[in-house]
C-alpha positions in Angstrom: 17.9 -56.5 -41.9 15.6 -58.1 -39.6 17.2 -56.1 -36.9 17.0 -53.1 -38.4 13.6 -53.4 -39.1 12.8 -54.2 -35.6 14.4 -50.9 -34.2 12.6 -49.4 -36.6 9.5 -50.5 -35.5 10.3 -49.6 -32.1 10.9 -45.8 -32.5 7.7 -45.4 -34.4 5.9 -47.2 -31.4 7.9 -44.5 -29.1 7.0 -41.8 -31.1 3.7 -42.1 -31.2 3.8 -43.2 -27.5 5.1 -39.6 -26.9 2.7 -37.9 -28.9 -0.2 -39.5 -27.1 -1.6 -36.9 -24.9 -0.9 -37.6 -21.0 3.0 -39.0 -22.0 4.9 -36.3 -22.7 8.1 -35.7 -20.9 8.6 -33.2 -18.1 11.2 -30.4 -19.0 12.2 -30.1 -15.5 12.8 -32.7 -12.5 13.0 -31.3 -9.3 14.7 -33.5 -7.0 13.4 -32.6 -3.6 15.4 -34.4 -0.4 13.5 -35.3 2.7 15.7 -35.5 6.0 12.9 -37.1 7.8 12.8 -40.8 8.3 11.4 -42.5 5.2 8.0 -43.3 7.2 7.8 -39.8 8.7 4.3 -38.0 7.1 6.8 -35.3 5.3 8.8 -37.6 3.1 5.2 -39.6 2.6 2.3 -37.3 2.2 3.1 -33.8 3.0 6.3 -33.6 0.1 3.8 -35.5 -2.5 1.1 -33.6 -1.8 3.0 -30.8 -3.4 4.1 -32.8 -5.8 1.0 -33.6 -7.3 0.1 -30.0 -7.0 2.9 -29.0 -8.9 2.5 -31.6 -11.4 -1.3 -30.3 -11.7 -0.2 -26.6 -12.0 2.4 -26.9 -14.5 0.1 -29.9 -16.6 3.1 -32.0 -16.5 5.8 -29.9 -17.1 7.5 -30.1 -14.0 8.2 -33.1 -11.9 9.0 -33.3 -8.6 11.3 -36.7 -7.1 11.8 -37.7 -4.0 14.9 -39.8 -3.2 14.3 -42.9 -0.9 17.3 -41.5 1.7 17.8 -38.1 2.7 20.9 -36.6 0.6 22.1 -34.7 3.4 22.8 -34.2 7.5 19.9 -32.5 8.7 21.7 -29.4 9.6 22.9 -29.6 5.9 19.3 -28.9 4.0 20.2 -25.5 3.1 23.8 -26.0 2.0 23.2 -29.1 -0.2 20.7 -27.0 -2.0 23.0 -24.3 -2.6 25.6 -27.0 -3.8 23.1 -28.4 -6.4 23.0 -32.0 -4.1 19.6 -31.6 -3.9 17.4 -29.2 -6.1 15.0 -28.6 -3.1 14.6 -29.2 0.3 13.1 -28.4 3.7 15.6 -26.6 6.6 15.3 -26.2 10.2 16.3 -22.6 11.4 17.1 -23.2 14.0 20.0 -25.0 12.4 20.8 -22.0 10.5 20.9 -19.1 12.9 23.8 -17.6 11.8 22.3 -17.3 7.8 18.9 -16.4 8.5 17.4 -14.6 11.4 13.4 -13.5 10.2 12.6 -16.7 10.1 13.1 -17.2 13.8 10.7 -14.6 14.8 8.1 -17.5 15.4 10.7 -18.9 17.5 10.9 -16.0 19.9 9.3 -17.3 23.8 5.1 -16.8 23.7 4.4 -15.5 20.5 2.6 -19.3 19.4 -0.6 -20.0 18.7 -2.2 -24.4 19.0 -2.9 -23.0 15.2 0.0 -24.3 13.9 -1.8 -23.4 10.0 -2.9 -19.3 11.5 1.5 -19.3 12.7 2.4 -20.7 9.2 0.7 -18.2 7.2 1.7 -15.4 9.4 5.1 -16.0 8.9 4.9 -16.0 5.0 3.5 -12.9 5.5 6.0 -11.2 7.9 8.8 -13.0 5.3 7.3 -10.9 2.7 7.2 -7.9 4.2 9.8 -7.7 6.2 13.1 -10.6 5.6 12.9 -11.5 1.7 16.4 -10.2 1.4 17.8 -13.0 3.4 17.3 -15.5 1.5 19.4 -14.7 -1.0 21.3 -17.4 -2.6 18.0 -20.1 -2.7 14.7 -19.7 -3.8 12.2 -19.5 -1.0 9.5 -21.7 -1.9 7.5 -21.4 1.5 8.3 -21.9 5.1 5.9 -22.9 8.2 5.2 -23.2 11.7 4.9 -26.3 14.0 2.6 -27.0 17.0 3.9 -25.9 19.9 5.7 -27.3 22.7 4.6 -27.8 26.2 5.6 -28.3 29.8 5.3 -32.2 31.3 5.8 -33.1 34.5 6.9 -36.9 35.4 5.4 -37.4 38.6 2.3 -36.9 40.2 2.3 -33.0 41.1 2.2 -31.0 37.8 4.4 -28.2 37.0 2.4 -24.7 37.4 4.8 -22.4 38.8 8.2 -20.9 38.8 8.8 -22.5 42.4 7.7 -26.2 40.7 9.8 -25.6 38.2 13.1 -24.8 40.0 12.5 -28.0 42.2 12.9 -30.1 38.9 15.3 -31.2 36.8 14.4 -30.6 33.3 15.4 -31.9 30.2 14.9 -28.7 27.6 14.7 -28.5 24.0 18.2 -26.8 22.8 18.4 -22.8 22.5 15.3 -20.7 23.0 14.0 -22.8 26.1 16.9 -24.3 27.8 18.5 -20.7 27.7 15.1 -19.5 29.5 15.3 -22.2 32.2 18.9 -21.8 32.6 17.7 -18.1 33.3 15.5 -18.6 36.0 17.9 -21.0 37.6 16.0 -24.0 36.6 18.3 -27.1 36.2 18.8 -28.1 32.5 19.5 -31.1 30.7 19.6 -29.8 27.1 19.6 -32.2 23.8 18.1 -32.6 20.5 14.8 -34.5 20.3 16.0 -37.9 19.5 17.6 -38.0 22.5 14.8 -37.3 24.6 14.0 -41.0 25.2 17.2 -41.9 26.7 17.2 -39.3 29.5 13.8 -39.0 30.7 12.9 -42.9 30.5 16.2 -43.6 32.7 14.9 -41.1 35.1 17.8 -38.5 35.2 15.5 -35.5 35.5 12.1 -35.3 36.5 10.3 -33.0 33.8 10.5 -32.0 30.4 10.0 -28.6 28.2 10.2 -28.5 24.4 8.1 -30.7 22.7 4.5 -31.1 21.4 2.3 -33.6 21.9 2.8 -35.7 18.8 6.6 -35.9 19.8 5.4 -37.2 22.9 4.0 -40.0 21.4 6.7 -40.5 18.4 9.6 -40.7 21.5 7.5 -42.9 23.6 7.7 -40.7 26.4 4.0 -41.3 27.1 4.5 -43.8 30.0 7.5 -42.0 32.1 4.8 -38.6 31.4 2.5 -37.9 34.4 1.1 -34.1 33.3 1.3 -31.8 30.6 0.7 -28.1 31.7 -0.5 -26.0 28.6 0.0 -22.2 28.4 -2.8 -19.7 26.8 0.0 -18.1 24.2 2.0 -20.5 24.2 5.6 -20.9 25.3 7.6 -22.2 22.3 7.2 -23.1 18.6 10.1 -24.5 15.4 9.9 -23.1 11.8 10.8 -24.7 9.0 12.1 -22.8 5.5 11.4 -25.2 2.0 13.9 -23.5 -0.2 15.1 -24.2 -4.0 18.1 -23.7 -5.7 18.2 -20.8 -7.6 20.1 -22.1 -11.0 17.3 -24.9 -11.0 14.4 -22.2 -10.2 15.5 -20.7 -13.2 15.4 -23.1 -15.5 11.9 -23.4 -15.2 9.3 -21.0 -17.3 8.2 -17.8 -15.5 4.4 -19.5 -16.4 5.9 -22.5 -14.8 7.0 -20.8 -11.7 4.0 -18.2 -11.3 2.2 -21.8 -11.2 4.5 -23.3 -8.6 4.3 -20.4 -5.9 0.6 -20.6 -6.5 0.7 -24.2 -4.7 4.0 -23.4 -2.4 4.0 -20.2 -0.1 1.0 -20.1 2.6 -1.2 -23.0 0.4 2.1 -25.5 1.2 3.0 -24.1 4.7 -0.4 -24.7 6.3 -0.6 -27.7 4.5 2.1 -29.0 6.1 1.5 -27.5 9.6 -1.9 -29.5 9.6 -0.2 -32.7 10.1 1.1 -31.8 12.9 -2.3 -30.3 14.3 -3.7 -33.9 13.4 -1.0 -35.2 14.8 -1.2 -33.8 18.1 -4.8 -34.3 18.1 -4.5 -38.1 17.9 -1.6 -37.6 20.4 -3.5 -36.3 23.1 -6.5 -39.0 22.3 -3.9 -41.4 23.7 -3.1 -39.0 26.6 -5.9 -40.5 29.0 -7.2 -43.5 27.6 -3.3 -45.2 27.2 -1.0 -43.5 29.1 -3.2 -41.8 32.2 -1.6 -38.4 31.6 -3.3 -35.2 32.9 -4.0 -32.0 31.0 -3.6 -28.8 33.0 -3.6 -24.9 32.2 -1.5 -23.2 33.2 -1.8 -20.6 36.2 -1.9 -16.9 35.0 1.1 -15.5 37.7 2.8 -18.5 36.0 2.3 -17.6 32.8 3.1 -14.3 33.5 6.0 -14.8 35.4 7.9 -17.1 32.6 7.1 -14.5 29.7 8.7 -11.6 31.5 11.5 -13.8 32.6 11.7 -14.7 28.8 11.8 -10.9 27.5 15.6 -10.9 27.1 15.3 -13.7 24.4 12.7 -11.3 22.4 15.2 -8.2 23.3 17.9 -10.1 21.8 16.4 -11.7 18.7 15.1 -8.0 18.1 18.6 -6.8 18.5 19.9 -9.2 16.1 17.2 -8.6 13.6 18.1 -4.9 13.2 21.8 -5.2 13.1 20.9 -7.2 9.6 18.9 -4.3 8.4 15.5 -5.8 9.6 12.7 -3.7 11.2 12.9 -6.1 14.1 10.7 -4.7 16.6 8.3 -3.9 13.6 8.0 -7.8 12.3 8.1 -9.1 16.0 4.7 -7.0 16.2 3.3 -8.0 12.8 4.2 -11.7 13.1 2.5 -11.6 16.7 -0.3 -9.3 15.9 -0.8 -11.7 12.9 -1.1 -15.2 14.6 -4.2 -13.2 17.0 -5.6 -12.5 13.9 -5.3 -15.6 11.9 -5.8 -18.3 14.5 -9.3 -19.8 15.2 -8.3 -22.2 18.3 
């Protein structure tokens, strides 16, 4: 009896627990996977940040988790989503090329801004206009822009022409600028980020395309780095889609998911492309004072040069573009036309 009694007791402290206002239950947990290392600034701040916003919007309705280890390969995002592994996460496309091809648009050679925020919105924009269709099968909750990636030389004459380039060995970023230095006959050792460390610090090549400044700092490439050689547009730039899966997306309320775009789209996507302006920022503070590195721009005929050597890269992602039913020429001119107009450094 005394047991009874107890449990008793207990559900009508839960009850009114419930009923208290600020404790009710969300309907709907959206379990959101971060590929980034735990410490990483997206699995941190950038992720809960929307989180909260969500939260906010929705006045508790809809929760968003985060699970302490990513669910899934990084090249995997898109496809664990699909697969209901994860309810929501954030994609690299350039690891899905052969889904997607709008998004890529802000990959195309010299079309980036140092407004990582002024790219990001511009590419929700030309999404919207031009590419909705492709992302059929997931819920595209926003998508942005990174800072862009420079040229570094490692020793002491800085690399600010075609001819400087072709007397290097180069480590290169994967696809859109290893394929361009392969084109001008530039000698290329291509890998993923993470691997940038182990080649340039052991010396096997003697410069380095494809990564921002922050990257330069989170590699530790600062001491084997002599120069950086920046470009007016510059040369290269990563997008990243944040997509849902589309049983989960509706589940939730069309109130609840008016609410939810209202803090995703362009409001998340420069969101998250600030951190990566900061991030730089703080980068290149440490370019001088710790690591003696140089900051050059770059010569015009350089300049020049590179983006008419890169125009088959542009011809072909146009190309590609319109053989999926995509205006390609027209985005590539609104996304372009759209970063000059947005971007305010």
């Amino acid at each position: 009896m005394r047991f009874v009694l107890s449990l008793a007791f207990a559900s009508a402290v839960m009850a009114a627990m419930i009923s208290l206002p600020g404790t009710a239950h969300a309907k709907t947990r959206i379990l959101t996977n971060c590929f980034w290392p735990p410490q990483h600034y997206m699995c941190t701040q950038i992720l809960p940040t929307w989180g909260k916003w969500v939260d906010e919007a929705t006045d508790g309705r809809v929760k968003i988790t985060i699970p302490p280890k990513s669910l899934a390969a990084p090249p995997e995002q898109w496809g664990s989503v699909e697969k209901g592994i994860a309810d929501a996460a954030v994609q690299f496309n350039g690891f899905v090329a052969n889904r997607v091809t709008g998004p890529l648009v802000a990959m195309n050679p010299f079309v980036a801004s140092a407004d990582a925020p002024a790219m990001s919105e511009a590419l929700w924009e030309t999404y919207q206009k031009y590419f909705a269709d492709e992302y059929k099968g997931v819920k595209a909750l926003s998508m942005w822009v990174i800072t862009p990636a420079e040229v570094y030389s490692q020793n002491d004459k800085p690399i600010n022409s075609i001819d400087d380039l072709k007397s290097r060995k180069i480590w290169a970023l994967p696809g859109t600028v290893a394929n361009l230095m392969k084109k001008i006959g530039v000698g290329v050792v291509a890998g993923p980020a993470v691997q940038a460390n182990e080649v340039i610090s052991r010396g096997v090549v003697d410069g380095h395309i494809g990564l921002s400044p922050v990257s330069i700092a989170k590699f530790q490439l600062g001491p084997y780095t002599k120069s950086m050689t920046q470009f007016k547009t510059r040369i290269y730039s990563t997008s990243f889609s944040f997509v849902m899966n589309e049983k989960k997306w509706a589940e939730i309320s069309p109130e609840d998911q008016k609410a939810i775009m209202a803090v995703s789209g362009p409001k998340f996507g420069k969101m998250a492309a600030q951190f990566w302006v900061d991030g730089d920022k703080a980068a290149i503070a440490r370019f001088n004072s710790e690591w003696g590195i140089t900051v050059h721009d770059a010569d015009p005929a350089f300049e020049a040069a590179l983006t008419e050597q890169s125009k088959f890269l542009t011809e072909g992602w146009i190309k590609k573009a319109s053989a999926k039913g995509i205006d390609g020429q027209a985005a590539y001119d609104f996304y372009v036309n759209r970063v000059a107009e947005l971007s305010k450094f």
